[in-house]
FITORRO-709578 format. One line per 4 residues: number of its first residue (from 1); for each residue x, y, z of C-alpha. Coordinates in steps of 0.1 Angstrom, whole numbers, plus 2048, in hexadecimal, padded with zeros to 3 digits. Layout:
NUM> X Y Z | ...
***
This chain:
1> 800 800 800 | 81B 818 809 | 825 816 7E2 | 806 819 7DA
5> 803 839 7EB | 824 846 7E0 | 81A 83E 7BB | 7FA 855 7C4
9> 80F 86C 7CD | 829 870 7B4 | 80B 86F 79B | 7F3 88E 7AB
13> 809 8AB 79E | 7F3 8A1 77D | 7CE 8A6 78A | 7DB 8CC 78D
17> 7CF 8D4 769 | 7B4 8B9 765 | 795 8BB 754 | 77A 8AD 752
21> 772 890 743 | 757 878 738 | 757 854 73D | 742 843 724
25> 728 830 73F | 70A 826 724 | 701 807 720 | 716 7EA 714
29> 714 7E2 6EB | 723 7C0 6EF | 707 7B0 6E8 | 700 7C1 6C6
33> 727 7C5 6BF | 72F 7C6 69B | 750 7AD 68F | 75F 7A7 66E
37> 77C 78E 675 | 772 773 65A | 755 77F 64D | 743 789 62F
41> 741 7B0 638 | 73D 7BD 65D | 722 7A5 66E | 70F 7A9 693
45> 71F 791 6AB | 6FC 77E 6A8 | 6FA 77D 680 | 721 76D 67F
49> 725 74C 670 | 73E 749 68B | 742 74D 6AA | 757 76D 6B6
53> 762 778 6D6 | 76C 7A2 6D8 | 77D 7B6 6F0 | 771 7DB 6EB
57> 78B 7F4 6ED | 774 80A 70D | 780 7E2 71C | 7A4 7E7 71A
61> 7A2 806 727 | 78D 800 744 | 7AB 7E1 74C | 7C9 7FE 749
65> 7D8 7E1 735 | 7FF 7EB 729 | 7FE 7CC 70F | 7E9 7B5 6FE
69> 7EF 79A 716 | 7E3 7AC 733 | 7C3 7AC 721 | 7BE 787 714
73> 7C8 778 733 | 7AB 776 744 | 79B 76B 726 | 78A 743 724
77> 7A3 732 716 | 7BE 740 713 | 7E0 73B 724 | 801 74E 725
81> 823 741 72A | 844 752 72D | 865 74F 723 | 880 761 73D
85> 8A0 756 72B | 88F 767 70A | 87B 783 719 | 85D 778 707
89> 837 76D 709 | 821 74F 6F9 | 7FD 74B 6F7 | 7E6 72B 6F6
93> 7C3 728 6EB | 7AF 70B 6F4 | 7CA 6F6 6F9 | 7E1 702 6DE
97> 802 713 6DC | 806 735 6C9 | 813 726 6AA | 7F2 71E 6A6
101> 7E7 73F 6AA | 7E2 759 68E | 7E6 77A 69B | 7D9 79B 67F
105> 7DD 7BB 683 | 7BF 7C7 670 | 7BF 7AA 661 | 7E5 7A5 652
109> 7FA 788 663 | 813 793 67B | 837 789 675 | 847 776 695
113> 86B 767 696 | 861 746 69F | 847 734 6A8 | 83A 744 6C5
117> 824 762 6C7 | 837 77D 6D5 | 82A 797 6BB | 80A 79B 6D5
121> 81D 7AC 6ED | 82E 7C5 6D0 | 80F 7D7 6CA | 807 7F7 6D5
125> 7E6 7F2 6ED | 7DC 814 6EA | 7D5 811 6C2 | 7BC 7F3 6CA
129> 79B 7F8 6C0 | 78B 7D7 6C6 | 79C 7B0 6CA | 784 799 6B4
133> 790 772 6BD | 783 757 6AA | 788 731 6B4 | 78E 717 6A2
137> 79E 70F 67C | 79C 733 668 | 7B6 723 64B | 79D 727 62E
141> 79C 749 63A | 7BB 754 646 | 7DA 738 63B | 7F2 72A 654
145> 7F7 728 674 | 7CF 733 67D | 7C8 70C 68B | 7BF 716 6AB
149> 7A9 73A 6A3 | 7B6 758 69A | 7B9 778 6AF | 7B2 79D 69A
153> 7BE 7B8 6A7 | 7AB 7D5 699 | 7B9 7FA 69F | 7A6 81A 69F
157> 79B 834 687 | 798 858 689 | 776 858 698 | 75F 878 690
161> 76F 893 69F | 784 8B1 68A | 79F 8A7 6A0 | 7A7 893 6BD
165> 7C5 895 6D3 | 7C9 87A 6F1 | 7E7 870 70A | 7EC 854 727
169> 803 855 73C | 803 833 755 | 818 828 775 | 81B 805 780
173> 831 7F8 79B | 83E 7D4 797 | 83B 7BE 7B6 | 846 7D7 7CF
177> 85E 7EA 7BA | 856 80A 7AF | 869 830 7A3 | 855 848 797
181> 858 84A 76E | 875 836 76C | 88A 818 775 | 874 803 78E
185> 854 7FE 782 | 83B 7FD 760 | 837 81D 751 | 820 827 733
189> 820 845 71F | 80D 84B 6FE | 800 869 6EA | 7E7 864 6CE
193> 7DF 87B 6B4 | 7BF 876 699 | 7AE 891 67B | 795 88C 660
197> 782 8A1 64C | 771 899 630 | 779 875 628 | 79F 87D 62F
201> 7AB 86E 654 | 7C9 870 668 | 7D7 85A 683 | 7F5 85D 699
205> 801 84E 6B8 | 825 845 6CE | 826 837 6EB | 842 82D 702
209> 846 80B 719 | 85C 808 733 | 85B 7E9 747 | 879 7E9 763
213> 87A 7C6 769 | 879 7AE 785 | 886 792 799 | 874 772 7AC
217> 886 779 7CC | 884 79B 7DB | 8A1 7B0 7DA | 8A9 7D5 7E9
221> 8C8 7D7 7DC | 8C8 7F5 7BE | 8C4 7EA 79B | 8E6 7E6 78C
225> 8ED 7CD 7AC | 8CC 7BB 7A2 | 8D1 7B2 783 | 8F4 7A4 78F
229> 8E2 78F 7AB | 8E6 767 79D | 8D2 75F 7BF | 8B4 772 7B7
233> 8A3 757 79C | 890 75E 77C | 896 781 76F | 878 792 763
237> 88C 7A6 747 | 88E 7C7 744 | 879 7D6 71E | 875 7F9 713
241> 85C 7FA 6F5 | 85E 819 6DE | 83B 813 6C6 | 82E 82E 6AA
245> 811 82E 695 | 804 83E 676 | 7E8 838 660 | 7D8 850 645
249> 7B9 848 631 | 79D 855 618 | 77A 847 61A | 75C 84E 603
253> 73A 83D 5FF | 745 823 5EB | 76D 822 5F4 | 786 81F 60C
257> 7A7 820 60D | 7C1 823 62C | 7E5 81C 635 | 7F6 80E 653
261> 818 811 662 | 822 800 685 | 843 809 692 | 851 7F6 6B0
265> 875 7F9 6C4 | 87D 7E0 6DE | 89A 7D6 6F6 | 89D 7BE 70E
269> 8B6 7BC 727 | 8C7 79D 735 | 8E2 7A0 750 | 8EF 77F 760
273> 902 77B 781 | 921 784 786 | 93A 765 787 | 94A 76D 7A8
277> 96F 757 79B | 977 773 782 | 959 78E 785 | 94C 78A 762
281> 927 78B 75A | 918 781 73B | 8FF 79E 72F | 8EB 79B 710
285> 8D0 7B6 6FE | 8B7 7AE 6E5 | 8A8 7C8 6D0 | 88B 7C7 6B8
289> 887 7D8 69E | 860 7D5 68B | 84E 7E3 670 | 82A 7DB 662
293> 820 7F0 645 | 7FD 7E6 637 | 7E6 7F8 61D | 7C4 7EE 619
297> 7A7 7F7 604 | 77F 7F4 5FE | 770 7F4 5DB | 746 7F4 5DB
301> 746 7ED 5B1 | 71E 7E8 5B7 | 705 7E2 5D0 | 70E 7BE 5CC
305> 733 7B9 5C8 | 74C 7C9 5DC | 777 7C7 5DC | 78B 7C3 5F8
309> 7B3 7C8 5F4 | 7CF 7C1 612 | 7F3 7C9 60A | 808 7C3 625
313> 834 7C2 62E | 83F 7B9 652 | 866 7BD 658 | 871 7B0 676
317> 895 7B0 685 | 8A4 7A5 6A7 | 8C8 7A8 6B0 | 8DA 78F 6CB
321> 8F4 7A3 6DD | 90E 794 6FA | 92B 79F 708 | 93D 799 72A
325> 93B 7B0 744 | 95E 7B2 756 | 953 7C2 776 | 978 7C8 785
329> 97F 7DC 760 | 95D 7E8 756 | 965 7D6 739 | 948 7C9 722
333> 95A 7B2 705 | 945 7A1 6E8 | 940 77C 6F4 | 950 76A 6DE
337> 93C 74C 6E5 | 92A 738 6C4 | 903 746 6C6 | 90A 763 6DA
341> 905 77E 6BC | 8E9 779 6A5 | 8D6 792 691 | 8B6 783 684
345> 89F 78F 66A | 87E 789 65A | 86B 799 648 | 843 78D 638
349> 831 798 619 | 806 797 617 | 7F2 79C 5F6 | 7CE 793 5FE
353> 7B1 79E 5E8 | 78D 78F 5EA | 76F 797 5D6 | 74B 795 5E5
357> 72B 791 5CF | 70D 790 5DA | 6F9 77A 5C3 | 6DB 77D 5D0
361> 6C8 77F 5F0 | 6D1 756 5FC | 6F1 756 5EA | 716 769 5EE
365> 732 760 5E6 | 758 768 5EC | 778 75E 5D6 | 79A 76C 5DB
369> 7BE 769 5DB | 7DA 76D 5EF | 800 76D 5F0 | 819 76A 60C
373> 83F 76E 60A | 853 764 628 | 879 76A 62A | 894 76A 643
377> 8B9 76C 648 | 8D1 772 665 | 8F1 75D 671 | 8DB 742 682
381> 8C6 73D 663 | 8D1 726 649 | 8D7 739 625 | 8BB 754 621
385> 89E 741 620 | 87F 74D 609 | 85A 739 60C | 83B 746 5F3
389> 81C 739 5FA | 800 73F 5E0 | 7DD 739 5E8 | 7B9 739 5D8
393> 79D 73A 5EF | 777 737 5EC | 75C 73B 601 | 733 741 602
397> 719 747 61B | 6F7 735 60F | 6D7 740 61B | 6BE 722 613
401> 6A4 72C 62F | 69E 747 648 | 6B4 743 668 | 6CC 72B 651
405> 6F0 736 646 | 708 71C 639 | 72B 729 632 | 73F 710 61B
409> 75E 715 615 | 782 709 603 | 7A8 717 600 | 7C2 708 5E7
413> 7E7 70C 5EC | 806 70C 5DE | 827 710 5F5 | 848 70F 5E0
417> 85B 701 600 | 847 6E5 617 | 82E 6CF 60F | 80A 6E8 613
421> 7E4 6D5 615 | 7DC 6DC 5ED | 7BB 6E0 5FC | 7AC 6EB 61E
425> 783 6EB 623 | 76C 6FA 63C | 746 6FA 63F | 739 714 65A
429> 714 716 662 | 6FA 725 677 | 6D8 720 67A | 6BF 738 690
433> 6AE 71E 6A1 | 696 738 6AC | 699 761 6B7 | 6AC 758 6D8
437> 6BF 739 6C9 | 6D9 734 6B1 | 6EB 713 6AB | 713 718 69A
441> 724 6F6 690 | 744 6F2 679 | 75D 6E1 66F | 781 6EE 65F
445> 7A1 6E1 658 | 7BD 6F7 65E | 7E0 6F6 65A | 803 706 668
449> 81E 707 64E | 83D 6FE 65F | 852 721 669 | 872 72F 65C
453> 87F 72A 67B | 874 703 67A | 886 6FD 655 | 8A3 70F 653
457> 8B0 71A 679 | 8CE 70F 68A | 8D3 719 6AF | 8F4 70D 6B8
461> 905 717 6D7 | 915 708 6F9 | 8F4 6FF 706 | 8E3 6F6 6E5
465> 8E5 6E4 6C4 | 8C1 6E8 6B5 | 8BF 6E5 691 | 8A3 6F0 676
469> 891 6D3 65E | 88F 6DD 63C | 878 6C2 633 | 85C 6C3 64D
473> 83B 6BF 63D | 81F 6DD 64B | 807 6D0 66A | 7E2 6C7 664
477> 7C1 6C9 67B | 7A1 6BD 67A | 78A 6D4 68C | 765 6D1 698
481> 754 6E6 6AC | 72F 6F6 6B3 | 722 70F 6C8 | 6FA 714 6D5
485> 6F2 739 6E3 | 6D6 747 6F1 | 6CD 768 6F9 | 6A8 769 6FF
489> 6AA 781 71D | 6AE 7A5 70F | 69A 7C6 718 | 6A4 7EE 716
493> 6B6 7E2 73C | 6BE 7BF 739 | 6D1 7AD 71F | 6DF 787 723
497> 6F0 771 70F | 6FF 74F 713 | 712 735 6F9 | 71B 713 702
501> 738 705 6E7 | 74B 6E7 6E3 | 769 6DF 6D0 | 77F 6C4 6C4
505> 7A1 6C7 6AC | 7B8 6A9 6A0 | 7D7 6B3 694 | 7F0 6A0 680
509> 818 6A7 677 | 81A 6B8 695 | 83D 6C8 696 | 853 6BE 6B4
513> 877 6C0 6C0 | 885 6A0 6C0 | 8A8 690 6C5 | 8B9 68A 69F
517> 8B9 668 696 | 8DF 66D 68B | 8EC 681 6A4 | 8DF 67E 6C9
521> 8F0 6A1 6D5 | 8DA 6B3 6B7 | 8B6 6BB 6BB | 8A0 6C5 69D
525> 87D 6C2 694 | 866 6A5 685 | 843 6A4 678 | 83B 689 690
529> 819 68B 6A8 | 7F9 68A 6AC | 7E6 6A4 6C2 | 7C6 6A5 6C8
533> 7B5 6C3 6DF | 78C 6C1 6ED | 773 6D4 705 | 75B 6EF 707
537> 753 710 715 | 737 720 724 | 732 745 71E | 71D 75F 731
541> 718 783 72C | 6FD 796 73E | 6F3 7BC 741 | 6E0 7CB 753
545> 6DD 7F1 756 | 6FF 7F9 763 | 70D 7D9 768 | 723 7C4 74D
549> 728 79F 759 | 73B 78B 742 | 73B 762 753 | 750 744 745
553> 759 725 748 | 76D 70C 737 | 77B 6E6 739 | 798 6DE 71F
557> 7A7 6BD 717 | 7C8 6BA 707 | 7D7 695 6F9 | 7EF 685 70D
561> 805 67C 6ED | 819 661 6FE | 7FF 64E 6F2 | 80A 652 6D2
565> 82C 640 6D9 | 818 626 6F2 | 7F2 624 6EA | 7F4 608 705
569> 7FA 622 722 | 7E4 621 73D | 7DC 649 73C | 7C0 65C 731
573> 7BE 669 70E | 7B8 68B 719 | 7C4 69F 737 | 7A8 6B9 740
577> 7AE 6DA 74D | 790 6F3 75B | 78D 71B 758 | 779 736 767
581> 775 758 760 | 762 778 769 | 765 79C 764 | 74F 7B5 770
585> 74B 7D7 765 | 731 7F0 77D | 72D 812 772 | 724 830 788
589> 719 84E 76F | 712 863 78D | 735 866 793 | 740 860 776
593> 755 842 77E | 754 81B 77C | 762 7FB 78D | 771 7D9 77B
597> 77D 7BA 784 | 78B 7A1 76B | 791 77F 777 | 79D 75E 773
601> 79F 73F 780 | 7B8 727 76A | 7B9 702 77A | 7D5 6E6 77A
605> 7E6 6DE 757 | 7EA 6BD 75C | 800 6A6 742 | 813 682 744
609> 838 685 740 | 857 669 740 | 860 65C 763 | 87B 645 76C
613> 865 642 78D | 84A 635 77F | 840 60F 76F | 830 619 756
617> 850 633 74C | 834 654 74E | 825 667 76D | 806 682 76F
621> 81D 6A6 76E | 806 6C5 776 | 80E 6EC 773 | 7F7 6F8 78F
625> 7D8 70F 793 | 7D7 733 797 | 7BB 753 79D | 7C6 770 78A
629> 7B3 790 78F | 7B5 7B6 783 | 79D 7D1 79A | 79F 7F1 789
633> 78D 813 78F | 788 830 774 | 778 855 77F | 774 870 767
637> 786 88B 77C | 77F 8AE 760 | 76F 8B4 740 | 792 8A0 72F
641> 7A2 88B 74B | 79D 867 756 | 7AB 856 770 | 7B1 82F 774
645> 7BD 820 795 | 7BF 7FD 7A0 | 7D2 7DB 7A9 | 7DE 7C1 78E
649> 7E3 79E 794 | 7D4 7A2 7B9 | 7D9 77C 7C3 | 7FE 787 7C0
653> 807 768 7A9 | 830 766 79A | 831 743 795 | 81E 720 795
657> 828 701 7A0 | 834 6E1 789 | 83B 6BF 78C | 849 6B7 76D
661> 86D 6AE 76C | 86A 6B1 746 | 881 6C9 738 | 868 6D1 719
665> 87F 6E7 701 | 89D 6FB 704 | 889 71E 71A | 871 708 72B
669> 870 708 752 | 868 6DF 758 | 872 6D2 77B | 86C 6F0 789
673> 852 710 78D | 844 721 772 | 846 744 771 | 82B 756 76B
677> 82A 77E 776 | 83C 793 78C | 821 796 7A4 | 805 7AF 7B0
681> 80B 7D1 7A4 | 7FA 7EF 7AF | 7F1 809 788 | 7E7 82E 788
685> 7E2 83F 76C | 7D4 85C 759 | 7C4 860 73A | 7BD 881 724
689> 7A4 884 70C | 79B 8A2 6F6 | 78A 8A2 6D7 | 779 8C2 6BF
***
């Protein structure tokens, strides 16, 4: 509390030229939310052939998130896990990893180094507009890697205002450390600047992260002795983010056009101990580099056909940097060691272009074509590597019968590296059982084209030998799933809907690290397993004048693949896992304020791994349960000025328990704790808004 207090204060000199300000406190829209990931043209969340989760940006604002993560993870289904040697951050949805995962920015692919999603996190949360996440296979839709669903990140327009100037500045301590503005501590700042007039708009926007770092084991020693402290565990690492923003567009009746540019500096500090037989400490710094350029437009030819046109180019770099610290010098010298430079780079080319006609009243249908260019190079990455993938696609929504839409659809491909599906299918459909029910079931296959990384990189150092596959062969799924919602209770005060879903994906040529069969010291990667992921989800949203209750539950299954070596194991085919979550939003337009809580309950992971304890050569391994919970108050304090105070994470979580002795992969933290965050953190922050 006494931080708390001292963040309060170091914070008040601000409210001396507040204004007011008006907190939006009408009713919630969620119900009547408009989405366009994967559809035909912008569709209520009721009228889509699938089924769409959103996070409204008034959401992420309410949460004071600083990243994307902050707001998905106390989302159903989703799970985050971190890598402290790397300084970076994987998701999970429904029981499958990020490379699974297809994250858009407006719709064009983000480019990630490997096969892990840390492009979530390098997004500027203050450009966010709406998260639309879709489950299931979107391949027909949306090519590789969008097995598991696909997460859209849409940004903002210009709004209706001349001119629109806003500016956030946020204070967060971490754990118990805390300095005002810098060093200890999370701290935000972001300016925003939009314009239009007459068709012509105008966007803007920096905004600078600076995330101090942290350590498992308390410390109140300064900094610079911190990061030297080998005692002190798993080092949070130290990230500033520099992110910039620009988009300019023209829109008439019947056209739109706009282009996109997303800037993004990052480093990440990683200081080691300090080896006390000759004072040397190995310090390394990795610094991204990211650019996303997209231009897209909106042709309405006729009444009945319309153009759609993405252009996209991603360039992504990240340099490796070591050297050895000397402390009795102050010496830093290039390690010399093999692995410890690397400057990696990537860089990802989009054309997309789909027609829709509108044949008649029952009928529509959507062709279209896109192209994707992939290419890398750096001195971990074998040659420079190029991958074109070409693909037709297909698709139309029939209307046969009131209340029944049935969404067909196909995608051919041609890769000129790996071994694509020539053909991937989907059939979507919904039918309005009656006004309060609708009934969604599918099936899709998807696929994940194996990564850059997978084919062509070589990580070689003292600790590793991991090399690429050249010829792996792109993963498969067979996905079913159906959802049944029902929202019969809705008035001018009362609005509730519920959707029970269920799910269930088969995968084959999984891609896993695996022991070379010609060299026992070299790992590499084989199209080898089966994987197979199950469950459902329950999912409740009610309002009700001022009060926003969003209620879910969920039970996920994943395979225990052992059986897939030994179908004769005694162990079940899946191991289950539950979830709960809640947030609560309460408004209070008579002062102008409102009160949230987002929470989570994530149970036991549990999983069989080798034993040389056990008879059967495998014992049950579980990552334990957590609550995770975010209280956060907002007050308009002037005519311009918001306020947002609150606790993050207040179970105070940092890591869970694990009884795996499995190492799992070369970052993983097997036979002992998992970290998860660096604890309870106490956020103020303050928000200016002026428009004309």
């Amino acid at each position: 509390m006494k931080i708390y207090l001292s963040l309060l204060l170091s914070l008040s000199s601000f409210t001396a030229f507040s204004q007011q300000v008006r907190i939006d406190t009408a009713k919630s829209k969620d119900l009547k939310e408009v989405v366009v990931t994967g559809q035909f043209s912008p569709q209520t969340l009721k009228n889509s052939v699938y089924n769409v989760r959103t996070i409204s940006a008034e959401r992420i604002r309410l949460r004071g998130a600083v990243n994307v993560q902050q707001v998905l993870n106390t989302e159903l289904g989703f799970r985050f896990s971190n890598d402290l040697t790397l300084g970076t951050t994987d998701v999970q949805i429904m029981g499958m990893t990020g490379r699974n995962v297809k994250v858009l920015l407006d719709g064009v692919p983000m480019i990630d180094r490997s096969d892990t999603r840390e492009s979530l996190n390098q997004i500027d949360i203050n450009t966010i507009d709406r998260i639309e996440i879709v489950e299931g296979p979107m391949s027909v839709v949306y090519g590789s890697d969008a097995l598991a669903g696909v997460i859209n990140i849409i940004t903002k327009n210009a709004g209706k205002s001349l001119l629109n100037i806003s500016a956030r500045v946020q204070e967060e301590t971490v754990g118990k450390e805390y300095s005002a503005f810098s060093n200890k501590g999370n701290h935000v700042q972001n300016l925003n600047l939009s314009w239009q007039n007459n068709g012509w708009s105008l966007l803007v926007g920096a905004t600078h992260n600076d995330f101090a770092g942290w350590n498992i084991k308390p410390s109140t020693t300064p900094r610079e002795i911190v990061d030297l402290d080998i005692q002190s565990g798993n080092r949070w690492k130290p990230k500033e983010q520099w992110l910039g923003n620009t988009k300019i567009g023209y829109r008439n009746k019947n056209f739109n056009i706009w282009y996109r540019l997303d800037a993004l500096q990052e480093e990440i500090e990683s200081r080691g101990g300090m080896n006390t037989l000759n004072y040397i400490a190995e310090w390394q710094q990795f610094k991204t580099k990211r650019y996303t350029n997209q231009l897209q437009s909106e042709w309405k030819l006729s009444p009945s056909l319309q153009l759609t046109t993405i252009a996209g180019y991603s360039d992504l770099k990240r340099l490796t940097r070591t050297v050895n610290h000397n402390f009795s010098t102050g010496v830093d010298a290039l390690s010399t060691e093999q692995g410890k430079q690397d400057t990696a780079k990537f860089n990802s080319t989009i054309f997309r272009s789909t027609l829709q006609y509108i044949i008649s009243d029952k009928i529509s249908l959507q062709p279209g074509f896109e192209f994707n260019r992939d290419a890398a190079a750096g001195q971990r990455i074998n040659g420079s590597p190029i991958i074109n993938d070409y693909a037709f696609f297909v698709s139309s929504e029939i209307k046969p019968a009131n209340g029944i839409n049935i969404r067909p659809g196909f995608r051919f491909i041609k890769n000129s590296v790996y071994d694509a599906p020539p053909v991937i299918p989907s059939l979507n459909t919904k039918f309005s059982l009656s006004e309060s029910f609708d009934l969604r079931l599918a099936y899709a296959r998807g696929f994940r084209s194996p990564a850059l990384r997978e084919l062509y990189y070589d990580f070689v150092d003292a600790s590793h030998n991991i090399i690429g596959n050249p010829n792996l062969k792109a993963e498969e799924s067979n996905s079913f799933n159906g959802s049944l919602t029902w929202a019969g209770l809705k008035n001018d005060n009362f609005q509730f809907r519920s959707t029970l879903a269920g799910f269930y994906n088969l995968f084959k040529n999984r891609i896993s690290f695996l022991q070379s069969t010609n060299d026992a010291s070299v790992t590499t990667l084989f199209n080898i397993a089966k994987f197979k992921t199950t469950g459902f989800t329950l999912d409740n949203t009610l309002i009700y004048q001022n009060l926003n209750v969003v209620l879910g539950v969920s039970y996920i299954g994943r395979y225990n693949d052992q059986l897939e070596s030994n179908p004769n194991l005694s162990i079940p085919e899946f191991s289950w896992s539950p979830e709960l979550t809640t947030t609560i939003i309460y408004n209070l337009p008579k002062i102008g304020a409102n009160v949230s809580l987002f929470y989570k309950y994530s149970g036991k992971v549990p999983s069989y791994v080798t034993s040389t304890t056990e008879a059967s050569g495998y014992k049950l391994a579980e990552i334990g349960a957590f609550n995770l919970a975010d209280f956060m108050l907002n007050k308009s304090l002037y005519k311009y000025i918001t306020i947002n105070a609150g606790i993050k994470n207040l179970f105070n979580v940092t890591q869970l328990s694990n009884t795996s002795t499995s190492s799992g992969g070369a970052h993983s933290t097997g036979g002992g704790s998992v970290p998860y965050s660096y604890g309870r953190s106490y956020v103020l922050g303050l928000t200016f808004n002026w428009s004309k």
